[in-house]
N, C-alpha and C positions, 0 to 999 in steps of 0.2 A: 365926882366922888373922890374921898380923901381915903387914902389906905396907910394907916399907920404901923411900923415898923419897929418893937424894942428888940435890941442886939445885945447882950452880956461884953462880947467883945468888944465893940464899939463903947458901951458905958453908955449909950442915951438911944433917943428913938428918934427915927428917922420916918420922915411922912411924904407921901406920895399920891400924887392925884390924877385921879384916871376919867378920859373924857365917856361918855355917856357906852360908847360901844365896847370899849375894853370892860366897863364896871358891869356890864349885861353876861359878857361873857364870862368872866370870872366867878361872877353869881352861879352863872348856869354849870359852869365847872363845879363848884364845890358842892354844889346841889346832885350833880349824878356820881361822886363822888360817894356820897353820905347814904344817896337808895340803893347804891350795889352793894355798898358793905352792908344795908340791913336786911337785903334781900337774902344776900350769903347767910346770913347769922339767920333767918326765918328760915327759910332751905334745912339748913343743918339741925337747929334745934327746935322742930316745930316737925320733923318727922315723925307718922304714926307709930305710936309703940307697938301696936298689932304685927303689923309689915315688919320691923326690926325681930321681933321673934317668931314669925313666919319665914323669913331667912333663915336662922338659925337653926330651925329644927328641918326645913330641906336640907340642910349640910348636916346634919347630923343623921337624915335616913340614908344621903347617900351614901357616907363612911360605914352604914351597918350593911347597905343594902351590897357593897363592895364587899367587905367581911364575910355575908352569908353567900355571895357567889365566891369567893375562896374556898369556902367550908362545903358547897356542891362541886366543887371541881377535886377536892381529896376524895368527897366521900364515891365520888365516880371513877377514883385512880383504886381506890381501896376494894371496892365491889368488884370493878375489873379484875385486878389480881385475886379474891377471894374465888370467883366465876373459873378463871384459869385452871385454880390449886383442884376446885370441883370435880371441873373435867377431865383434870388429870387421873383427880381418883378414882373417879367413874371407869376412865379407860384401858387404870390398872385394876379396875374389879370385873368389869368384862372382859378382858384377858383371861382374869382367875376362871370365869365362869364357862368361860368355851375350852379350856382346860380339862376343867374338871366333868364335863358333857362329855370330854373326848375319852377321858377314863371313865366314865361309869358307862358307856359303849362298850369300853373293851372289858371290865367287868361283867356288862353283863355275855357277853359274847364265854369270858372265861366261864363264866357261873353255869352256860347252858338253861339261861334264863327262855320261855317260849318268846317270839320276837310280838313288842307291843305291849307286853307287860310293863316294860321301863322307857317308856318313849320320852329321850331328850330332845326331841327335833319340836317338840308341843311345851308349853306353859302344863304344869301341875295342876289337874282339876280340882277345884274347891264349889263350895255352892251353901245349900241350907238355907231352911228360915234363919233370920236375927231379931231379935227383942232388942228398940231401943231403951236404953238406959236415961232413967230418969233422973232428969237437971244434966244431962253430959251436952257437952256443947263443945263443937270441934274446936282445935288448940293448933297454931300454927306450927310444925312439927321443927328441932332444930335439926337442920340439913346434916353437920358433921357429927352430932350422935347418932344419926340414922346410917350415916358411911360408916362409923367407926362400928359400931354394932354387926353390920351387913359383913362389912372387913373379915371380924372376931370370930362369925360365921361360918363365914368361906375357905376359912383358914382352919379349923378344926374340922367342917366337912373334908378337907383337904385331907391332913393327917388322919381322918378314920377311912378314906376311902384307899387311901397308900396304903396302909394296916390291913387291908381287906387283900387286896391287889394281890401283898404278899402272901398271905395266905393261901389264896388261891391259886397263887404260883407255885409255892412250894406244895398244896393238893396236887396240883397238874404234873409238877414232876415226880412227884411220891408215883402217882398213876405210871407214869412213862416208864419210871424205873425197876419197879417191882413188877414180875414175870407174871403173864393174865393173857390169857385166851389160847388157841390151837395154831401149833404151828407151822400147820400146812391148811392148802387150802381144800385139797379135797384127803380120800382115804378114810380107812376108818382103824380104830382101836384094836390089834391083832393081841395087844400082851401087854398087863396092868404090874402095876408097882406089887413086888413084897417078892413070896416066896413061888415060886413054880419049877417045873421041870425042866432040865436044862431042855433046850431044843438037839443038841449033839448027842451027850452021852446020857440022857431020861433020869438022869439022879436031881435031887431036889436041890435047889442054888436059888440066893436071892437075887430078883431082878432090881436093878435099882434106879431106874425109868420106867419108860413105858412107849410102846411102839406105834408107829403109826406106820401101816402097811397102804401100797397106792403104789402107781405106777411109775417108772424108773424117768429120770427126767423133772417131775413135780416140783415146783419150786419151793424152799424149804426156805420160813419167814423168822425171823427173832420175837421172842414175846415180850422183850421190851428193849427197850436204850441202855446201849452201853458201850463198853470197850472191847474190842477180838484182843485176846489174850493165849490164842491155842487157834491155828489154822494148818493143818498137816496130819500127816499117818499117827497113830498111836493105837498100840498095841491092843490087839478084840478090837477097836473102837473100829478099827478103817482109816477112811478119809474122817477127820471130825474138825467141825466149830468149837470153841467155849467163848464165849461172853461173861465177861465178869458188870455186876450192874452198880455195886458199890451196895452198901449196907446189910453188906454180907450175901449179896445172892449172885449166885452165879450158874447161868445153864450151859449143857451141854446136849450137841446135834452131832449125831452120828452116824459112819455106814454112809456117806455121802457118796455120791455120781462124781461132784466136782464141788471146791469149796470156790466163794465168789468173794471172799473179805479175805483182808490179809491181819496176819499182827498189829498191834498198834491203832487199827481203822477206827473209831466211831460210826456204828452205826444206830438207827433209829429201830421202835417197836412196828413191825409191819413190812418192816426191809427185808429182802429177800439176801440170804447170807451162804446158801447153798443148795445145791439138786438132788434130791433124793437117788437115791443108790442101794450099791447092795457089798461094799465094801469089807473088809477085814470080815469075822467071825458073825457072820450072818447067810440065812438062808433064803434069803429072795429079797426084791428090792422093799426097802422101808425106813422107816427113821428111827433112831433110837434118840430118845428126850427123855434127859435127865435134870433136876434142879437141886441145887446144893445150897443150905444156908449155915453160913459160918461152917463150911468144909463139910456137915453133913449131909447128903441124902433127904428129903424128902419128898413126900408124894405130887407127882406135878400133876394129880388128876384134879385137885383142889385150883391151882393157879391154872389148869384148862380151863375149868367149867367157867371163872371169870369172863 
């Protein structure tokens, strides 16, 4: 076999001859030369166009399918913290609510409500037929209009049950301080407000209390809260108490055994303040009770019979 050779550099061609087994195998070389390259080239351009965009759109669900588990891992950080802020305001409205249970107790306790009438320890009874309404169709409620509403609620029961509170505080101490009931515990009414005979010398004198006769020793009680402002001897009086109560009223216990409060004291409505006696310008043992409003005199059989 003759294997011819042209070369540019050399300027001619050069010829060479190859015995039977070299020209076999040279063939056989350029021959598997020629089927890999067009194997390669059938491989690459002879792939299914199906397959080629069957790839592509698997990479394009994974990139969404990555995306949307990004978008479930926010909206799971987002619901968590929204779940938080909830139970926070749940836990600041049940606070509010056992609060305000604890005041309408002590309302009712102040009011002298009968017990069971206002029971916070139970849910408010509700009931009744209902008529459904026609075409209504339950509605997913939104959570923090339903808080903030509940809130707006709780918080104006709040302020009207304060408003209450006070009132009936200042009723309670209106009660405490103004002069109301007898002030001893037993005895009875020897000598009434106004004009009578003197008991000494029988000529007509006004009395400007009113006596409560009983035995020596008895304990003699305040008929309301106030201040000891008079604990000593004075003149007719004997031993004597005064209490001043503020808003003008002031009483006075006289003809005492022994006084038990001093100047200055605070004492309560039902406290015992002195022992009946029969001191200074008096004829047997007894109380002399008098009530003064704005310095005058009036009838204490009215703030008794209370």
């Amino acid at each position: 076999m003759n294997v011819i050779v042209f070369s540019k550099r050399m300027g001619r061609a050069q010829q060479f001859e190859l015995n039977r087994a070299y020209a076999l195998a040279f063939i056989g070389l350029i021959t598997a030369a020629v089927m890999s390259v067009a194997f390669l080239a059938g491989t690459y351009f002879g792939r299914n166009p199906v397959e080629l965009e069957s790839t592509a759109q698997v990479l394009q669900w994974s990139q969404e399918l990555e995306a949307q588990r990004a978008q479930v891992t926010e909206s799971r950080r987002a619901l968590r913290e929204r779940m938080d802020a909830l139970a926070r305001r749940v836990g600041q409205m049940s606070a509010e609510v056992i609060r305000l249970e604890a005041l309408g107790r002590r309302l009712t306790e102040m009011a002298g409500l009968e017990e069971g009438e206002f029971n916070f320890d139970e849910p408010p009874a509700q009931g009744g037929p209902e008529t459904v309404v026609e075409g209504a169709v339950a509605v997913s409620p939104d959570l923090n209009l339903m808080l903030n509403n509940l809130s707006r609620q709780i918080a104006d029961r709040d302020r009207q049950l304060g408003v209450l509170e006070t009132l009936l505080s200042s009723r309670s101490l209106s009660e405490q301080i103004v002069p109301g009931g007898r002030p001893v515990t037993s005895g009875w009414i020897s000598s009434y407000f106004g004009t009578r005979p003197d008991p000494f010398s029988g000529r007509k004198a006004f009395h400007r209390g009113i006596d409560f006769a009983g035995q020596k020793g008895a304990q003699v009680m305040a008929v309301a809260a106030g201040v000891v402002t008079w604990s000593r001897e004075r003149y007719g009086f004997g031993r004597m108490v005064e209490i001043n109560h503020g808003n003008g009223y002031v009483t006075r216990y006289a003809h005492n055994q022994e006084n038990l409060v001093q100047v200055g004291e605070t004492v309560q409505k039902g406290q015992a303040i002195a022992l009946m006696g029969s001191s200074g310008r008096s004829t047997g043992p007894h109380l002399h009770f008098e009530v003064l409003k704005d310095g005058r005199p009036v009838n204490p059989i009215t703030f008794v019979k209370r």
